[in-house]
C-alpha positions as CSV (number, residue, x, y, z in Angstrom):
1,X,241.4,52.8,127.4
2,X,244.5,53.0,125.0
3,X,242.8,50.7,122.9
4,X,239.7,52.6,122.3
5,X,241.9,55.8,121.9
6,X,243.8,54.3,119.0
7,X,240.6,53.3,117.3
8,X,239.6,57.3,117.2
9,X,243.4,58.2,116.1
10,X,242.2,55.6,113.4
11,X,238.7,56.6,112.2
12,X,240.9,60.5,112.3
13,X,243.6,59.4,110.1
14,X,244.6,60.8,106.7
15,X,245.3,57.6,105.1
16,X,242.4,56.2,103.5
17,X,243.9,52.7,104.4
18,X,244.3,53.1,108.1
19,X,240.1,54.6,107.8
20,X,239.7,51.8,105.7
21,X,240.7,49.3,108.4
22,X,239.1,51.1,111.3
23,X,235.1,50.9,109.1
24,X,236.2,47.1,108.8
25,X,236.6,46.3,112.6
26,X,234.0,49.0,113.6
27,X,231.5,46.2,114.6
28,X,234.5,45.1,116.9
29,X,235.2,48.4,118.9
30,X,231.7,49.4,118.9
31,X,230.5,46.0,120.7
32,X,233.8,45.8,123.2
33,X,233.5,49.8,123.9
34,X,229.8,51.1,123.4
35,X,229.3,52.1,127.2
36,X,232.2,54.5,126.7
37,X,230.4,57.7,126.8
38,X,233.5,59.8,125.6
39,X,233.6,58.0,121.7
40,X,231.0,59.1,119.6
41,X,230.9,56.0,117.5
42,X,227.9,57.5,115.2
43,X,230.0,60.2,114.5
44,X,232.9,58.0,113.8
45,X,230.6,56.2,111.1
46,X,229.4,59.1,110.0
47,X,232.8,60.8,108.7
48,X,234.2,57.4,107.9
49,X,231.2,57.0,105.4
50,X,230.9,60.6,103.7
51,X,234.3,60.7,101.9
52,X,233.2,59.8,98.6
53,X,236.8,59.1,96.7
54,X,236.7,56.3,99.4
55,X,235.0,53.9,97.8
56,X,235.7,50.5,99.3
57,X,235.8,52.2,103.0
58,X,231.9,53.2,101.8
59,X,231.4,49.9,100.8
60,X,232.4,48.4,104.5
61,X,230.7,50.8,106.1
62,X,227.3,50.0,104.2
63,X,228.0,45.9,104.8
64,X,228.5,46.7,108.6
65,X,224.5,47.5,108.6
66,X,223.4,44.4,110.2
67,X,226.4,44.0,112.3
68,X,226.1,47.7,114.4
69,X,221.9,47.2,114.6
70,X,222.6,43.4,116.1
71,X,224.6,44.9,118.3
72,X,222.3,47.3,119.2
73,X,219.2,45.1,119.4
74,X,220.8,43.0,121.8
75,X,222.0,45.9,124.0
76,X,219.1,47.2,124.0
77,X,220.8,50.5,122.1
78,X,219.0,53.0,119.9
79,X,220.2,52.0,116.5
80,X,218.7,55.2,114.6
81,X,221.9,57.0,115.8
82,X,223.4,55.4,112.8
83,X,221.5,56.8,110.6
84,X,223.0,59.6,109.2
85,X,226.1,57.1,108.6
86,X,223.5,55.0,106.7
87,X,222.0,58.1,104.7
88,X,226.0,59.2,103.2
89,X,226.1,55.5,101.9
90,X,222.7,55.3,100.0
């Protein structure tokens, strides 16, 4: 579980690099550590995709699209939780 905690210190961080990192291996955590009921991982998305002066972090947050709804489709997962992640990047 120290690995999933690290990823939340990440998505938290006030460097835009270490926030950068954690949108681009969110696909990663969210597949090994989705049945962990105490990570919000929409939430996660969520803040990691409404700061706007970020950019590129926006950016891999809007290609990870496909990634986080395969993931969901073939966990049978509700991928609309996403959504308001989806909505900051359009």
């Amino acid at each position: 579980m120290k690995l999933s905690r690290f990823f939340e210190i990440c998505c938290k961080s006030k460097d835009p690099k270490t926030r950068e990192n954690a949108a681009y291996n969110f696909p990663c955590f969210y597949s090994i550590f989705r049945k962990i009921k105490m990570i919000d991982f929409a939430e996660h998305l969520n803040q990691l995709s409404k700061i706007e002066e970020e950019t590129h972090t926006r950016m891999i947050v809007g290609g990870q699209i496909h990634e986080i709804f395969k993931i969901c489709e073939q966990n049978e997962r509700d991928p609309f939780e996403f959504i308001p992640a989806f909505q900051n990047i359009l």
